[in-house]
Biopython code that builds the backbone (N, CA, C, O; Angstrom):
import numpy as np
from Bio.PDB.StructureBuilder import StructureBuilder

atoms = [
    (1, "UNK", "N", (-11.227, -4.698, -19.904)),
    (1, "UNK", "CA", (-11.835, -5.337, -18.762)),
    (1, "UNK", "C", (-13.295, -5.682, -19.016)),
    (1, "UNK", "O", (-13.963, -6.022, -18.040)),
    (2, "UNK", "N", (-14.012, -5.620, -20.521)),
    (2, "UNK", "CA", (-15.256, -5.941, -20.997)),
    (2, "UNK", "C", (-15.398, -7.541, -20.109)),
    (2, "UNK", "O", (-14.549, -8.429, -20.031)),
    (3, "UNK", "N", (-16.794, -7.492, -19.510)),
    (3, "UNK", "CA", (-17.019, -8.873, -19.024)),
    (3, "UNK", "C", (-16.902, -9.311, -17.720)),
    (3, "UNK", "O", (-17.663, -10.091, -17.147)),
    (4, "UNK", "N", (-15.307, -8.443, -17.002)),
    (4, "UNK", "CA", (-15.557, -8.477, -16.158)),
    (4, "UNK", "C", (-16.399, -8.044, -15.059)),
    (4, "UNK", "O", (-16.386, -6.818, -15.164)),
    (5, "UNK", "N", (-17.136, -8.355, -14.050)),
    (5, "UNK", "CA", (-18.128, -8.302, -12.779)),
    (5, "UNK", "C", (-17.011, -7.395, -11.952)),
    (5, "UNK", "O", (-15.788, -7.496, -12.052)),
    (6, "UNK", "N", (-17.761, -6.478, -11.105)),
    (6, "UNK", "CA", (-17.687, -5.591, -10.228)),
    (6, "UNK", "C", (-16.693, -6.543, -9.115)),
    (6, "UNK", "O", (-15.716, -6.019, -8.579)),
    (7, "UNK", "N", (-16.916, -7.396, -8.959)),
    (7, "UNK", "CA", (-15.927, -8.086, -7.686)),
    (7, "UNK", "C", (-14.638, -8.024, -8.710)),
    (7, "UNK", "O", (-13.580, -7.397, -8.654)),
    (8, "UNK", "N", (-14.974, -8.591, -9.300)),
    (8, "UNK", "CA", (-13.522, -9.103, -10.202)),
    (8, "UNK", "C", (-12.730, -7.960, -10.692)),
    (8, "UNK", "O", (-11.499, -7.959, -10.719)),
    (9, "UNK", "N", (-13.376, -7.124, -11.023)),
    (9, "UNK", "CA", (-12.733, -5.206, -11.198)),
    (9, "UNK", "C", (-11.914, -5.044, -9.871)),
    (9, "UNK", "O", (-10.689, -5.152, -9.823)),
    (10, "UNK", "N", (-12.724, -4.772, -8.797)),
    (10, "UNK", "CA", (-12.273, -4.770, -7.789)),
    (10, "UNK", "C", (-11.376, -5.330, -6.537)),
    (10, "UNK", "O", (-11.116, -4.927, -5.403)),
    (11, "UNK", "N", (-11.081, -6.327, -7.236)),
    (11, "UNK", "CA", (-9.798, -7.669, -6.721)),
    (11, "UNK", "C", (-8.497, -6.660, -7.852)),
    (11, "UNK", "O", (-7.584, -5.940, -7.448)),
    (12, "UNK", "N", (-8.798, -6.907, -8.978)),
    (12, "UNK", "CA", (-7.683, -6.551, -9.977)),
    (12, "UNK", "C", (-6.835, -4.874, -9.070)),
    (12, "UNK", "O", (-5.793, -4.537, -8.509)),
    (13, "UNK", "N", (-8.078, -4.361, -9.446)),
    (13, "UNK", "CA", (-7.290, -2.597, -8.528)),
    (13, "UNK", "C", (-7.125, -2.706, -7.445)),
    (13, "UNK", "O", (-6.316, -1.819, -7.177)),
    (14, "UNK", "N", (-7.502, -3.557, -6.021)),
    (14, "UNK", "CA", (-6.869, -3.675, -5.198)),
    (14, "UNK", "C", (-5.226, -4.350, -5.672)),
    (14, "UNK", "O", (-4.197, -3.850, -5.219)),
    (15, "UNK", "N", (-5.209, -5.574, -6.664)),
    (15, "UNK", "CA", (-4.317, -5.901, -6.724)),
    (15, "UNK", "C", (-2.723, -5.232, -7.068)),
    (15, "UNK", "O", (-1.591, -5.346, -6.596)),
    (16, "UNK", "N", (-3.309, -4.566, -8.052)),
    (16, "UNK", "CA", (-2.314, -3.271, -8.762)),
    (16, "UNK", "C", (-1.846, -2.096, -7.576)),
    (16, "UNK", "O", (-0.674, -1.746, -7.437)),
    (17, "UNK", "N", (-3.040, -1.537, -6.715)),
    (17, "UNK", "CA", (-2.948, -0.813, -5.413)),
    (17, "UNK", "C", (-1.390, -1.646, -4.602)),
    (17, "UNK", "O", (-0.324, -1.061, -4.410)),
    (18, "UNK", "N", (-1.630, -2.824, -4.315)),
    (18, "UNK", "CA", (-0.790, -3.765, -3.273)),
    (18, "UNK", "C", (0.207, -4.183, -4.525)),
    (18, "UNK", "O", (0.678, -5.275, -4.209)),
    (19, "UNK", "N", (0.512, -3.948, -5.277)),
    (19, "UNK", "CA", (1.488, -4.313, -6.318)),
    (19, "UNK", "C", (2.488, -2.845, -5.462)),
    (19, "UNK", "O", (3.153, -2.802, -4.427)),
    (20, "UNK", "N", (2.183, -1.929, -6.403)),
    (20, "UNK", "CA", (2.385, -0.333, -6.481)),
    (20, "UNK", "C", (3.153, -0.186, -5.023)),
    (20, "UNK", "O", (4.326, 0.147, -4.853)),
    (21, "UNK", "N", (2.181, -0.523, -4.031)),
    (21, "UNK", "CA", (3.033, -0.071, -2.396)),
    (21, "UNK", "C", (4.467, -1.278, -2.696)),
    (21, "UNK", "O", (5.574, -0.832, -2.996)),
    (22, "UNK", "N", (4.307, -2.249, -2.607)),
    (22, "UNK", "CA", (5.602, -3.026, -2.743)),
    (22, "UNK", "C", (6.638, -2.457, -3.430)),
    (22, "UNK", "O", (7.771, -2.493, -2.950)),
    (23, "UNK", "N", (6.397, -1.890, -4.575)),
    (23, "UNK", "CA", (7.687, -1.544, -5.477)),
    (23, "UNK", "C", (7.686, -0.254, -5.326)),
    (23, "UNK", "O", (8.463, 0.323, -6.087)),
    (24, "UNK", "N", (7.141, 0.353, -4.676)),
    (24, "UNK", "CA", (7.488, 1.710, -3.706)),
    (24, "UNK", "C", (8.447, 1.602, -2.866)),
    (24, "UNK", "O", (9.442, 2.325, -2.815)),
    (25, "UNK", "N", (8.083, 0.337, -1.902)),
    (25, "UNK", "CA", (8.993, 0.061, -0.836)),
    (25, "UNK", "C", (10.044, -0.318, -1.358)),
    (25, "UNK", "O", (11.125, 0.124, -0.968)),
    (26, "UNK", "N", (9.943, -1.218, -2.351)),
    (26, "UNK", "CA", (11.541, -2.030, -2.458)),
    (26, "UNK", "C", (12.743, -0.656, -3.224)),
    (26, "UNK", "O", (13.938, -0.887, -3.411)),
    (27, "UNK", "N", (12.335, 0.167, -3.428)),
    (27, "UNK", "CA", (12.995, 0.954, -4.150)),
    (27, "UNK", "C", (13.195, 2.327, -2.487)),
    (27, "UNK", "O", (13.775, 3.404, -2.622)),
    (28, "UNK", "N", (12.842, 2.067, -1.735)),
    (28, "UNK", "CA", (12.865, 2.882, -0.402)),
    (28, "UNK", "C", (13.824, 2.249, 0.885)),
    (28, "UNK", "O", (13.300, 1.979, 1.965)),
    (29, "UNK", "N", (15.285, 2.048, 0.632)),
    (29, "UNK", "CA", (15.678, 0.990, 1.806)),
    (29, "UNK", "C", (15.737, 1.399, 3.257)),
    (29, "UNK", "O", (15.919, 0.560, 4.140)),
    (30, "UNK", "N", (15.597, 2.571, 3.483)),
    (30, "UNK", "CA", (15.225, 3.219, 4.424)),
    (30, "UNK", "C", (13.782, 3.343, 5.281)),
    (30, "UNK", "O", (13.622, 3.609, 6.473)),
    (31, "UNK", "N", (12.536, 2.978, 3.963)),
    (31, "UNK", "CA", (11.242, 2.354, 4.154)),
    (31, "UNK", "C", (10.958, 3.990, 4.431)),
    (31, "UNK", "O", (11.659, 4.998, 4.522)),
    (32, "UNK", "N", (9.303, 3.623, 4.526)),
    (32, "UNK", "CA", (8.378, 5.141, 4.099)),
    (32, "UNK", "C", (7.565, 5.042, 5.300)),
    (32, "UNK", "O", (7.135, 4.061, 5.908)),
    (33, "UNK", "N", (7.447, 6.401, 5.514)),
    (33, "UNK", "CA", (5.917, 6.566, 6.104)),
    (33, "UNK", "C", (4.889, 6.679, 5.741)),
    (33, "UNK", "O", (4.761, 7.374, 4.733)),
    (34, "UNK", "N", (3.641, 6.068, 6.355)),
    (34, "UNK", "CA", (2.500, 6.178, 5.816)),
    (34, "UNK", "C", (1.998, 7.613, 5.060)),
    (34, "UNK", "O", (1.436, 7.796, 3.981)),
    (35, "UNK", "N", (2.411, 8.452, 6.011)),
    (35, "UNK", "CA", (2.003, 10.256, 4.697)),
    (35, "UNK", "C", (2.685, 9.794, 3.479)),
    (35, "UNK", "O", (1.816, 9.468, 2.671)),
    (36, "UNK", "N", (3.814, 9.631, 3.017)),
    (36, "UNK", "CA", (4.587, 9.353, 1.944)),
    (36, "UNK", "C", (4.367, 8.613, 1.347)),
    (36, "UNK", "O", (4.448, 8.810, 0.134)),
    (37, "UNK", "N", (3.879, 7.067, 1.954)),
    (37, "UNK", "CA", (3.340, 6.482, 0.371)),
    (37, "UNK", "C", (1.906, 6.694, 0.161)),
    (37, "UNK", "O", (1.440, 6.224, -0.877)),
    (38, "UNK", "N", (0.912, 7.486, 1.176)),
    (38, "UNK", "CA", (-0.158, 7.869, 0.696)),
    (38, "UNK", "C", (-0.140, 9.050, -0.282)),
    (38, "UNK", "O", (-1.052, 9.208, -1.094)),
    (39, "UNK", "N", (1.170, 10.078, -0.171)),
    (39, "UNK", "CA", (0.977, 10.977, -1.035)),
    (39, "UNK", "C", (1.659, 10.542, -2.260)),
    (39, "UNK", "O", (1.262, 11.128, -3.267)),
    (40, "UNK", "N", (2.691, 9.565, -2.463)),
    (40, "UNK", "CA", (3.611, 9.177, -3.460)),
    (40, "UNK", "C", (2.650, 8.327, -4.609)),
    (40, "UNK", "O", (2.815, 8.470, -5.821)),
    (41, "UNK", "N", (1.798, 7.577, -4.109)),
    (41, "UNK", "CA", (0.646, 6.478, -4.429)),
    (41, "UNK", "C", (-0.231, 7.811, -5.227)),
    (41, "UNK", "O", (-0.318, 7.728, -6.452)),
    (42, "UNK", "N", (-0.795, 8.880, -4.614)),
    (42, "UNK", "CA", (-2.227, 9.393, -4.973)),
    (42, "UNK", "C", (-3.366, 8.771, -4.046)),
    (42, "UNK", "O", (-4.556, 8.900, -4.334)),
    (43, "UNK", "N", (-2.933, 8.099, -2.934)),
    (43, "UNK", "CA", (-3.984, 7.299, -2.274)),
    (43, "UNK", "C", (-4.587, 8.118, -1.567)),
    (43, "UNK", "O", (-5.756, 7.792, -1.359)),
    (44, "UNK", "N", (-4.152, 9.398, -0.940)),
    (44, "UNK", "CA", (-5.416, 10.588, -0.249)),
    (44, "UNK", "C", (-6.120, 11.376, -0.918)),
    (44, "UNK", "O", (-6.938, 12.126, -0.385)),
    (45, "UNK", "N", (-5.876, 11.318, -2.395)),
    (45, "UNK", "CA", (-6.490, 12.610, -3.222)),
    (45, "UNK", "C", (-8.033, 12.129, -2.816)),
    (45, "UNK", "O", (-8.511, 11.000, -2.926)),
    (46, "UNK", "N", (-8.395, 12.831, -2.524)),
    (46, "UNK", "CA", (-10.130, 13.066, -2.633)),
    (46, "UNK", "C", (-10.467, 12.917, -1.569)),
    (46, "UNK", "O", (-11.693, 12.990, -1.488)),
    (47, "UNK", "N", (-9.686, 12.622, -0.087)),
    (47, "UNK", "CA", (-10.241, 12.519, 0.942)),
    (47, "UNK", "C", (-9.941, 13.748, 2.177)),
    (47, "UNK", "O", (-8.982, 14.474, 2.438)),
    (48, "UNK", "N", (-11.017, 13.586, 2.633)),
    (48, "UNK", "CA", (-10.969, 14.834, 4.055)),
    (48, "UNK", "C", (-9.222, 15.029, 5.001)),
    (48, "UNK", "O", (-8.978, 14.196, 5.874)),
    (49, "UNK", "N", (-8.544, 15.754, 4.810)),
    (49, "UNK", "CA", (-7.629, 15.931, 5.940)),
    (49, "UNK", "C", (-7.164, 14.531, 6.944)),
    (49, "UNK", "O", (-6.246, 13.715, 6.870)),
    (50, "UNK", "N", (-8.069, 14.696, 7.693)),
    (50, "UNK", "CA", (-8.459, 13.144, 8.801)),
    (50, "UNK", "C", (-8.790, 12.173, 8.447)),
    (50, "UNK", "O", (-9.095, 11.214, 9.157)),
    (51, "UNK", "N", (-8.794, 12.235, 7.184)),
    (51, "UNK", "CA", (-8.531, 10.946, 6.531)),
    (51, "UNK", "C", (-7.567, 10.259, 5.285)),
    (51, "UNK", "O", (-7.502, 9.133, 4.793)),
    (52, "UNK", "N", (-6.936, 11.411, 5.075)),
    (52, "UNK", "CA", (-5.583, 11.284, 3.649)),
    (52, "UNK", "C", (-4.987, 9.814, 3.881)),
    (52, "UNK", "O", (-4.575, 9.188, 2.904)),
    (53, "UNK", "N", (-4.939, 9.255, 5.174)),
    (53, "UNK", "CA", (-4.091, 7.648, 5.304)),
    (53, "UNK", "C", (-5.303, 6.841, 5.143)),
    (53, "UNK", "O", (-5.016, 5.836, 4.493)),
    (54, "UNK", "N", (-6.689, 6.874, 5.507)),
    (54, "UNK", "CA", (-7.386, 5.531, 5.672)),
    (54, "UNK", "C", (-7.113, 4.554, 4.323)),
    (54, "UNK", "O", (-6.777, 3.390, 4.544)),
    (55, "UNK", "N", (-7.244, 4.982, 3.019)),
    (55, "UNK", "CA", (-7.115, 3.858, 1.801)),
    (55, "UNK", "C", (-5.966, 3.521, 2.101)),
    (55, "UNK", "O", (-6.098, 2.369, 2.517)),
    (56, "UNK", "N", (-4.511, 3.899, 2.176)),
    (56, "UNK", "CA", (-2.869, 3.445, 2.288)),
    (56, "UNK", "C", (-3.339, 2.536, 3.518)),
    (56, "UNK", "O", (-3.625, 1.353, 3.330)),
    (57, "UNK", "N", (-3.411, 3.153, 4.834)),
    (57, "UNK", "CA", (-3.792, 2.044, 6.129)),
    (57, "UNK", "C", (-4.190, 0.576, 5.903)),
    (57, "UNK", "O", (-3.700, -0.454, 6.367)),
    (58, "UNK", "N", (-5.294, 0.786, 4.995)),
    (58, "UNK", "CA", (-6.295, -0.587, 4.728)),
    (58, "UNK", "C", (-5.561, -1.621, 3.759)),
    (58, "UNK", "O", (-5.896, -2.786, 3.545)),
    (59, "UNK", "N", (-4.364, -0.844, 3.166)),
    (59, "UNK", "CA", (-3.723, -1.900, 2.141)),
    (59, "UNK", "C", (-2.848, -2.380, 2.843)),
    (59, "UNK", "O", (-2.830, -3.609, 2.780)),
    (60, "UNK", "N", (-1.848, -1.788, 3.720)),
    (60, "UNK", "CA", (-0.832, -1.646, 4.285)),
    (60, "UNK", "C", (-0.781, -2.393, 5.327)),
    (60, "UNK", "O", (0.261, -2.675, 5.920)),
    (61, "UNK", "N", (-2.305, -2.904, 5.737)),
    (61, "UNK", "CA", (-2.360, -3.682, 6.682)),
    (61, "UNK", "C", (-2.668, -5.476, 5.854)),
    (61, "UNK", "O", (-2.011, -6.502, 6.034)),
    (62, "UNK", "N", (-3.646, -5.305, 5.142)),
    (62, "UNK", "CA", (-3.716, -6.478, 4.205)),
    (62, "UNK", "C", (-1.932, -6.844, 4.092)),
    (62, "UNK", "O", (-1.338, -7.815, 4.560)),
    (63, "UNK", "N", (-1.403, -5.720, 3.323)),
    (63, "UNK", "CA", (-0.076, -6.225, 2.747)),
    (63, "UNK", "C", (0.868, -6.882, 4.364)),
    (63, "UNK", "O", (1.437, -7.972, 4.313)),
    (64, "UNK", "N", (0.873, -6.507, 4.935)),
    (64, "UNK", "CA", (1.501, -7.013, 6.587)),
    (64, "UNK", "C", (1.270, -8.458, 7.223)),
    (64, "UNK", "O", (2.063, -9.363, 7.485)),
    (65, "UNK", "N", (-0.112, -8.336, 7.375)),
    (65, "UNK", "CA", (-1.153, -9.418, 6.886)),
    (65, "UNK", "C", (-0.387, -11.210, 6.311)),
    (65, "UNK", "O", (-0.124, -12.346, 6.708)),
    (66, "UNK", "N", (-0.341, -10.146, 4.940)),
    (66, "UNK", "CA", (-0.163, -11.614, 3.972)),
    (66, "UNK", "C", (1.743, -11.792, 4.359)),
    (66, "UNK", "O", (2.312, -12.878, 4.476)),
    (67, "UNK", "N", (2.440, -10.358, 4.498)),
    (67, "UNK", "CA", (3.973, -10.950, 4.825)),
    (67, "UNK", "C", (4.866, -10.167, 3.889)),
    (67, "UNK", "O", (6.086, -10.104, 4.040)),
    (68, "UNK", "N", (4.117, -9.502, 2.795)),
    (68, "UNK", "CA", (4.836, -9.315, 1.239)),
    (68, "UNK", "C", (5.537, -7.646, 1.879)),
    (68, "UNK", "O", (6.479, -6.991, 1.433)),
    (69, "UNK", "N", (4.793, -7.418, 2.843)),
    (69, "UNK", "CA", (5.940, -5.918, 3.389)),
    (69, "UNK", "C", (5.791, -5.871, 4.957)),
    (69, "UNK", "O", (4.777, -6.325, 5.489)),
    (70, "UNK", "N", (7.151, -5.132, 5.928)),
    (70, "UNK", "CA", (7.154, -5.317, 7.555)),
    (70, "UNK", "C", (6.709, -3.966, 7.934)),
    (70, "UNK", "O", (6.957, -3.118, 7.077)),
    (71, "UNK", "N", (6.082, -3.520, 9.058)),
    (71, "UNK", "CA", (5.944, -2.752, 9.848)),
    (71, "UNK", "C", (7.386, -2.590, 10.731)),
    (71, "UNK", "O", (7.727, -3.397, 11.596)),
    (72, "UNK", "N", (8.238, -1.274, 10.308)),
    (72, "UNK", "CA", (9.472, -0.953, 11.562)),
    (72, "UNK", "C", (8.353, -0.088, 12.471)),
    (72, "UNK", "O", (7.876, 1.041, 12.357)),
    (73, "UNK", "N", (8.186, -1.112, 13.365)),
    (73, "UNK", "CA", (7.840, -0.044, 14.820)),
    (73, "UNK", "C", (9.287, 1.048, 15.395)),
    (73, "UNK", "O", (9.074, 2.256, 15.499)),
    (74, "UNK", "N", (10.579, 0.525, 15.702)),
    (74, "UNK", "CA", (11.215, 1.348, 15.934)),
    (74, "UNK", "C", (11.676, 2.531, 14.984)),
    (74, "UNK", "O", (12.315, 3.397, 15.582)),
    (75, "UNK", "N", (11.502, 2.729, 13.752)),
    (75, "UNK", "CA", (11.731, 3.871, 12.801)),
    (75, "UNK", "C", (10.367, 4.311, 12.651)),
    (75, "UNK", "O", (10.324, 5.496, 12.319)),
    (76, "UNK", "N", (8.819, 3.568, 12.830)),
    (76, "UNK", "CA", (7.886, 4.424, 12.376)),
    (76, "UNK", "C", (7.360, 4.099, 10.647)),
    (76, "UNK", "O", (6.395, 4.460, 9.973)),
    (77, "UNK", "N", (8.560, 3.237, 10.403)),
    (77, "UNK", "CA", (8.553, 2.947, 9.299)),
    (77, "UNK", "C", (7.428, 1.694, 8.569)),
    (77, "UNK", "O", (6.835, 0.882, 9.279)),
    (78, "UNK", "N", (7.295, 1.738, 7.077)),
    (78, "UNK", "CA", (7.055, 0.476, 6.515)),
    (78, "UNK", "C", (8.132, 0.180, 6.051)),
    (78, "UNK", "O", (9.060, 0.952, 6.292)),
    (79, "UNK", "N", (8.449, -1.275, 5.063)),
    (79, "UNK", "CA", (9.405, -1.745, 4.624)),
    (79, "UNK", "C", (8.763, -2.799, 4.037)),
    (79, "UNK", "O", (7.702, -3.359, 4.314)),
    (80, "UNK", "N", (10.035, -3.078, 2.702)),
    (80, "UNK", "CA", (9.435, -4.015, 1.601)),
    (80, "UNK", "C", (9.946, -5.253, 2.675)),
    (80, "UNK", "O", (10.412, -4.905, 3.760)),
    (81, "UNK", "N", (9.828, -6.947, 2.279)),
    (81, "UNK", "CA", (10.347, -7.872, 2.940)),
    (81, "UNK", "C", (11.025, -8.571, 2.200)),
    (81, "UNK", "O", (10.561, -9.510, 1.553)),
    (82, "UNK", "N", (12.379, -8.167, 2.188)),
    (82, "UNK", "CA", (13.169, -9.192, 1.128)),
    (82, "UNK", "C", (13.045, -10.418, 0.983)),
    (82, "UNK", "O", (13.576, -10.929, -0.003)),
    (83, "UNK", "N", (12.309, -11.243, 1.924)),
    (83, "UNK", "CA", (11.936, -12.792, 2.112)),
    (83, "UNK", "C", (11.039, -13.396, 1.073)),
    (83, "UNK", "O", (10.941, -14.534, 0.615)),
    (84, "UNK", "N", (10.316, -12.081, 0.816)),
    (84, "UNK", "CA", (8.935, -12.212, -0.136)),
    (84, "UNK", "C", (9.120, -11.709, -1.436)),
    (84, "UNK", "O", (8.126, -11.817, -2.154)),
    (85, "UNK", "N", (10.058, -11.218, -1.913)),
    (85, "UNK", "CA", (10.827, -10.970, -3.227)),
    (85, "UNK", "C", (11.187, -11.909, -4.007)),
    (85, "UNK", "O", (11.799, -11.650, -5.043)),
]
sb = StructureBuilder()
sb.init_structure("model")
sb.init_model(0)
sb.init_chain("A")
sb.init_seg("    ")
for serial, (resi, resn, name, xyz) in enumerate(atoms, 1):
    if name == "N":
        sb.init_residue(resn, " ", resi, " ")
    sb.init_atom(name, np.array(xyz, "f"), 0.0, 1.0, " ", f" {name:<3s}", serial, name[0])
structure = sb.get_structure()
């Protein structure tokens, strides 16, 4: 990654981050809860209790966002979006 600028680092690992939750999900047909792919990911290590979801939250919503995974309100669930596969 010689060369690359701090934005451009930081697009790439978000990108890989929002890669990672997708092929979490698509391999979950039942779909995950947010504790689960924050702990499945490594996305709470280092943070306070009351906060183990905020990094998963912030992707999870981007990823919703763009379409590439659904929010099940009635299961509680996330889910990959086969539309976007």
């Amino acid at each position: 990654m010689a060369g690359l600028d701090a934005q451009e680092q930081a697009q790439l690992g978000l990108k890989k981050i929002e890669d990672a939750v997708v092929m979490l999900l698509a391999r979950a047909p039942d779909g995950l809860a947010i504790d689960d792919i924050a702990r499945d990911l490594g996305l709470s290590a280092g943070l306070p209790p009351n906060r183990h979801n905020a990094l998963a939250s912030a992707v999870l919503e981007v990823l919703v966002h763009t379409g590439r995974i659904l929010w099940d309100e009635d299961n509680g669930v996330w889910r990959d979006n086969p539309e976007m596969g």
